[in-house]
N, C-alpha and C positions, 0 to 999 in steps of 0.2 A: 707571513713567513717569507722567508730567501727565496728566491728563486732558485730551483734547482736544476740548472740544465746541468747534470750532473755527466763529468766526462773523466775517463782516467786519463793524467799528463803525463806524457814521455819527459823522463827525466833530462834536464839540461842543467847546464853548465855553462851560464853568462859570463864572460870572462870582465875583470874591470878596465873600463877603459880610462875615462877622464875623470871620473868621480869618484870620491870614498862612497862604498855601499853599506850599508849598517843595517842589520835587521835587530829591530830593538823591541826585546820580549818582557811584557810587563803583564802581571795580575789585573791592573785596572790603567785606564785612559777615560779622561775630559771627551768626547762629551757622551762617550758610550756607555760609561761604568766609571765609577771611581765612590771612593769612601776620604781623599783628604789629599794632601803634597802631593804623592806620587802616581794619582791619577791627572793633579795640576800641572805637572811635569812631564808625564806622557803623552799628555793631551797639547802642548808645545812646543816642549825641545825639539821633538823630529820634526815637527813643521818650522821651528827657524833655522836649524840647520840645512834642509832642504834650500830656506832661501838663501843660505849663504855658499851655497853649491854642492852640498852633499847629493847620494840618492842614500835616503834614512826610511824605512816601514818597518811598521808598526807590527806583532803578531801577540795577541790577547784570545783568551778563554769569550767563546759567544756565551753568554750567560742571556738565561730568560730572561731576567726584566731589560733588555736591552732594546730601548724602542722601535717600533712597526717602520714609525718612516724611516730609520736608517737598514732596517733589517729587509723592506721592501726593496731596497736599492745592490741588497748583497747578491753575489752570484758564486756557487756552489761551483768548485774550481776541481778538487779532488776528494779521494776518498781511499783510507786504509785504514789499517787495521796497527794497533799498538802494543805494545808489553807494556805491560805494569805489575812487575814480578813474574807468576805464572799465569797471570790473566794477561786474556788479547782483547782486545777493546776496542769498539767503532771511533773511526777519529774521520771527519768529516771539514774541509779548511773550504771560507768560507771570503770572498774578498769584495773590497770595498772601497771609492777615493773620495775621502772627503777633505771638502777646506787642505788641496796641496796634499794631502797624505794618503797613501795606499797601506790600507791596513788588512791583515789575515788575521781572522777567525778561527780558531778550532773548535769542533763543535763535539760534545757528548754532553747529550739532556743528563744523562744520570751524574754527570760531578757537574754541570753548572748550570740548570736549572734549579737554584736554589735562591732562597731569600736575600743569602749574604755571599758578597766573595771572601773575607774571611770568618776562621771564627767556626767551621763546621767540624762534624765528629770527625772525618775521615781527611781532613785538611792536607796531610802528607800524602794521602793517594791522589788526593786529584792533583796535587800540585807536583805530584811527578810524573801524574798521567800528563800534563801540558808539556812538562820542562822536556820528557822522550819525542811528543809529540812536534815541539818546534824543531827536531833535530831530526827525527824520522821523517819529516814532509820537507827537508830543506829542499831536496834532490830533485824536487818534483815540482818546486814552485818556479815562476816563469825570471827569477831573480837569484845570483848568485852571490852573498854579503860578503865583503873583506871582513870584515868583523860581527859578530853577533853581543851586543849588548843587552846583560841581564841585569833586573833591580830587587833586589829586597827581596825576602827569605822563599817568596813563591817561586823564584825564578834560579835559585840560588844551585840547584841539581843541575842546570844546564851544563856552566863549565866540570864540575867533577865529572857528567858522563862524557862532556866532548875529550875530556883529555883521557879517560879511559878507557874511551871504544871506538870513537866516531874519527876522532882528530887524522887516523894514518888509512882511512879507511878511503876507498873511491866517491868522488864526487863533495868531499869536505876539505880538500887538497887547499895550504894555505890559507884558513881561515883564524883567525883572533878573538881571544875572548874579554871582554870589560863587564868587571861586577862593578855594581854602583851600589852602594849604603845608603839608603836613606835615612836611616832610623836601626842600630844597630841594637838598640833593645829585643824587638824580634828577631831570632834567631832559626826559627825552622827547627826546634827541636823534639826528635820524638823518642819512643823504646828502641833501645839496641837492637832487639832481638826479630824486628822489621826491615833489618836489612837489605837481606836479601827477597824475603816473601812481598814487602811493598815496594819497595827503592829500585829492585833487582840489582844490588852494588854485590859485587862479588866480594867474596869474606876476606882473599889476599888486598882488597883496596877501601880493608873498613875504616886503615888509621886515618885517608886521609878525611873521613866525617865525622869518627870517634871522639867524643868530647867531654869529661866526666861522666862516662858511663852511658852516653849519650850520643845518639844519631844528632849531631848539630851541620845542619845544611849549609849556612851563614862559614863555619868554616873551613869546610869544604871548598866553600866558592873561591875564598880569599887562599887556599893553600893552590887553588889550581889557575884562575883565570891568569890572564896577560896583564890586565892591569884592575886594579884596584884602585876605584873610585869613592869621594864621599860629597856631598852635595855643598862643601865651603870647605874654604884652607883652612880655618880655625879647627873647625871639627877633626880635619886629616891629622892637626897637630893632638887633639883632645884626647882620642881614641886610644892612642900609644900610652895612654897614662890609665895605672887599673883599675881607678874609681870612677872612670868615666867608657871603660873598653865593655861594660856588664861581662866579663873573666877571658876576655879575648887580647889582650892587651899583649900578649908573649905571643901567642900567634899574629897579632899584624906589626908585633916587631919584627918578627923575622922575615915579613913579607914588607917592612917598610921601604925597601926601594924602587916597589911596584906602585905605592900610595899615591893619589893626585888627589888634592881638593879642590874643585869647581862651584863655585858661587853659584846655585840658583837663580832665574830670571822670573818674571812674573808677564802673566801675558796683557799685557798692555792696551790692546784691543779691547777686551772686556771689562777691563779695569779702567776705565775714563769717566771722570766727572764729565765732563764737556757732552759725553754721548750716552751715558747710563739711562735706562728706560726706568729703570728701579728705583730711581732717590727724585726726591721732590720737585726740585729745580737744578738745573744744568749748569754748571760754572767753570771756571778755568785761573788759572794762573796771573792769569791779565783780569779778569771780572771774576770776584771773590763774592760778587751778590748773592747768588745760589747755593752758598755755605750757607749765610744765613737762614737760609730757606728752609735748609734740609737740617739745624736743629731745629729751628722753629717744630717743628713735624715730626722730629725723632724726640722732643720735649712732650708731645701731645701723646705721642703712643706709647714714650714711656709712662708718662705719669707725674710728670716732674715742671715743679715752676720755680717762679725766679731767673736768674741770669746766672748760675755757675757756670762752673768749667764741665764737660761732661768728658768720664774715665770711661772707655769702652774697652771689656775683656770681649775677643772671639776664642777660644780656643776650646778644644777636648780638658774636661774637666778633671785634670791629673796632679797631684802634689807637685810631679817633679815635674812640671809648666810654671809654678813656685805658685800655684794659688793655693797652694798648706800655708806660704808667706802673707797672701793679701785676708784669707780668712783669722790666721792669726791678728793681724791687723786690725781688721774687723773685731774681730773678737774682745781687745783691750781695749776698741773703742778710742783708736788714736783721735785725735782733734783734726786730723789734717781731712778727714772723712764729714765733719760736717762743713768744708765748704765746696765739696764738690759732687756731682751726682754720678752716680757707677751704675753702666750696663752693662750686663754679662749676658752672652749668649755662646749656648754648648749643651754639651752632654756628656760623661762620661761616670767616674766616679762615686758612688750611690751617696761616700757622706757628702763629698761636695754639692753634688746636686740638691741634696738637701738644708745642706747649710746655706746654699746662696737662694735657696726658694724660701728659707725662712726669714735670711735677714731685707726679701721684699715685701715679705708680708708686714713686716711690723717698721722699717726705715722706709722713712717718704721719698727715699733719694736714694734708691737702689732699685732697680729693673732686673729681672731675672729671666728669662727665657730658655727653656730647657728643650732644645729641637736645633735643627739645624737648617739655615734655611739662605739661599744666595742674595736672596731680594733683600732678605730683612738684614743680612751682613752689610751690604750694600748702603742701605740706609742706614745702616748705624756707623760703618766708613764712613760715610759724607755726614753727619750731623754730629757726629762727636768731633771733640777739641783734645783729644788725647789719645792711645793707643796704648797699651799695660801690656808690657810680654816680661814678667819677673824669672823666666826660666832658670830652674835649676842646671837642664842641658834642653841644647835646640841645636840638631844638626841644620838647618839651614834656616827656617822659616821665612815662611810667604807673607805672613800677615802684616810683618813690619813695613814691608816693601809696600804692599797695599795701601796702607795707612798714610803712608806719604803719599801716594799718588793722590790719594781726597785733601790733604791739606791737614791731618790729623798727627799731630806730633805724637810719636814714639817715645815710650819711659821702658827702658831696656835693661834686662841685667847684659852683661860683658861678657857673652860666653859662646859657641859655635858661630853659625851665621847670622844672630845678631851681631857681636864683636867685626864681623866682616861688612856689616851692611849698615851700621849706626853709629855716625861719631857725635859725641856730646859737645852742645853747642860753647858749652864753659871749658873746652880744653879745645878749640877748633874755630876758626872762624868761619867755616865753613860744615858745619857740625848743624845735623839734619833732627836731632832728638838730643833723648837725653838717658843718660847711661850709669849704672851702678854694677860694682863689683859685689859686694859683702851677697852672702844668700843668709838675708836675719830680714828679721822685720823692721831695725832701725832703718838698714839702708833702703828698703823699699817705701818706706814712709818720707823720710829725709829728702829722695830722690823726687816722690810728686810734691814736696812741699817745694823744692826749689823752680820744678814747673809753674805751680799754679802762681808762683810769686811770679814768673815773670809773663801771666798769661794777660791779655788783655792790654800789654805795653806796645810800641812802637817793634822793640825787638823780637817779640812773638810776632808780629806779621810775618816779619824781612824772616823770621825762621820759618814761618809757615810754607816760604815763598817757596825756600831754599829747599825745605822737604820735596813739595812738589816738583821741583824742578829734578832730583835726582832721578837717572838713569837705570830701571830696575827692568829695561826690556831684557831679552832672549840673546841678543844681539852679541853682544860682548860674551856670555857664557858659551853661546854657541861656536865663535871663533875659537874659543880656548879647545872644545871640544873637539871640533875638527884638527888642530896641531895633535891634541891628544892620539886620536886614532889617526892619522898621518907619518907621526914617529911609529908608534908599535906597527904598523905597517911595513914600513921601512926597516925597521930591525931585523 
């Protein structure tokens, strides 16, 4: 457990001096908690904006399964009491520096001691028990933020209550809000008629969460915060258009000249061939020996022989990832599948799962793995000779990024931060994968047929090279970042 030398803080009031201060509020963070992007993003961005001179921390829900050696290391800083409608509720902030970052804890066993961070009955109360919570304990922490950055539908009640209650109030004097999108499918939506008894939103400020009928938090954030973030320029552009906005499209029109899109970075550190403890043999840019290695090993464990190309899917198993595309493919039993071996690893979807645990059962050259797991991704990075992300929509995606860093050529549809992060080597001479428009099963088949043609030649190394060499640190994203909240600052 934390150590609790528990003490009440006199409120203060850090003023800024040299630095942007960001206290940046997320459901999950790398290496405490996370389920997928936005805990690989938490778990990052504020540590490389730190090093490019911010002061950026961290404030997340302490969930039980959140391990002994970092929870040994937390120290019990304050303690109050919260609204969450007409309940008052133990709110306990709990602090911690790890790897350059100081991150706050909120603690209440009863909303986060639980299995999942999301995904539970009462989803809406606890995630407004935090969203009151990071705003109720600001006064009291030993840090004053010029801006307060929230992500994704957990965090999304922040800016509607700062602009409601908190904004003109004593001790929140000049602060800024930034919502960030990761994933604008989830929305945060529940019954109207929660408003006020879970939300505690007073009825004269239901319109600005009202949403078909609907308590929608997602747009709330975007009618109230300072700036409106999404995690790539494509996406920022995607959003505005209604087939792509899931019916948000009129509301982030009219907020489009708040909209920024920033490119996700991948943290680079943990992602190195050259130092991976996970994959077979260790390789690099300059010594390509330890590719071999590592299919050598990822052929054994899958099951597979001979000398193919090997298609490696990672993703959550969801049609609109466009593996409705690569199962249809499957399904007609294209040709372009018997000359190459396909590993999938995920989970998600009941038919998919099913359909890709059946076509390992009975194809010699399909691996299936239905779990999630860093090491075995790892390994399958560095031992495959391909990367498949057929997305229907992808606000940003990490995985492509990754897949270059092992040497693993990307086959991409054209669309969010793919389209940002993958130019096709046949329209580019400097083009790191390879890229399809159409969402049909021609184009995704057409598209590895023209891979696997040129895999094995002279110009599949010199693109191998080029994959790896691309630049998919924190570094660049993080600049962009810091200009971001420097202007709204300055406004």
């Amino acid at each position: 457990m934390p150590k609790t030398t528990t003490k009440k803080s006199k409120a203060t009031n850090v003023k800024s001096v040299d630095k942007t201060k960001v206290l940046f509020a997320t459901a999950e963070a790398f290496p405490f908690a996370g389920t997928g992007g936005l805990g690989e993003v938490a778990g990052s961005l504020p540590k490389a904006l730190n090093k490019s001179g911010a002061d950026v921390r961290v404030i997340m829900p302490l969930y039980g399964a959140i391990a002994e050696k970092y929870r040994q290391k937390m120290t019990q800083i304050f303690v109050t009491r919260v609204n969450v409608g007409w309940r008052n509720q133990y709110c306990g902030v709990f602090k911690l520096e790890n790897d350059g970052v100081i991150t706050y804890f909120v603690d209440n066993e009863y909303y986060f001691k639980r299995d999942k961070i999301y995904g539970e009955f009462d989803d809406g109360e606890r995630f407004a028990f935090f969203s009151r919570s990071v705003l109720e304990v600001l006064p009291a922490l030993d840090f004053k933020p010029n801006i307060i950055h929230c992500n994704d539908h957990a965090t999304a009640l922040i800016p509607t209550y700062f602009a409601t209650e908190y904004k003109h109030a004593f001790g929140y004097e000049g602060i800024k809000t930034v919502f960030t999108v990761h994933n604008l499918e989830y929305q945060g939506c529940y019954p109207s008629f929660i408003l006020g008894d879970v939300f505690g939103i007073a009825e004269h400020n239901r319109g600005i969460v009202d949403f078909n009928g609907e308590i929608n938090s997602i747009k709330g954030a975007i009618e109230t915060a300072d700036i409106v973030s999404t995690v790539s320029p494509t996406y920022a552009r995607e959003i505005l258009v209604p087939d792509r906005s899931f019916g948000l499209s009129g509301i982030l029109y009219r907020n489009k000249d708040k909209l920024v899109g920033i490119l996700n970075g991948i943290n680079t550190e943990e992602y190195d061939p050259a130092r991976s403890k996970a994959i077979a043999e260790n390789y690099s840019v300059s010594d390509m020996g330890g590719k071999r290695a590592c299919k050598t090993a990822l052929k054994s464990e899958c099951g597979f022989v001979g000398d193919k190309p090997i298609v490696a899917v990672i993703s959550r198993l969801a049609g609109h990832k466009g593996l409705d595309l690569l199962k249809g493919a499957l399904e007609r039993n294209d040709c372009i599948f018997d000359g190459i071996d396909l590993v999938v690893l995920g989970t998600g979807e009941h038919y998919l799962e099913n359909f890709f645990k059946g076509q390992a059962a009975w194809r010699g050259n399909v691996a299936t793995f239905l779990t999630y797991n860093k090491d075995l991704a790892q390994r399958i990075y560095a031992g495959a000779d391909m990367f498949l992300m057929p997305s229907g929509s992808e606000p940003c995606g990490l995985s492509q990024m990754i897949a270059c860093r092992y040497g693993t050529v990307p086959v991409v549809r054209r669309t969010g931060g793919l389209a940002d992060s993958i130019r096709d080597c046949d329209e580019s001479e400097t083009g790191n994968g390879f890229v399809f428009d159409g969402y049909d099963v021609d184009s995704l088949c057409g598209t590895i047929a023209r891979a696997t043609k040129l895999y094995g030649t002279p110009e599949w190394n010199a693109l191998v090279k080029r994959a790896m060499l691309c630049d998919f640190g924190w570094e660049a994203s993080a600049r962009e970042y810091i200009k971001m909240y420097e202007k709204l600052i300055g406004d």
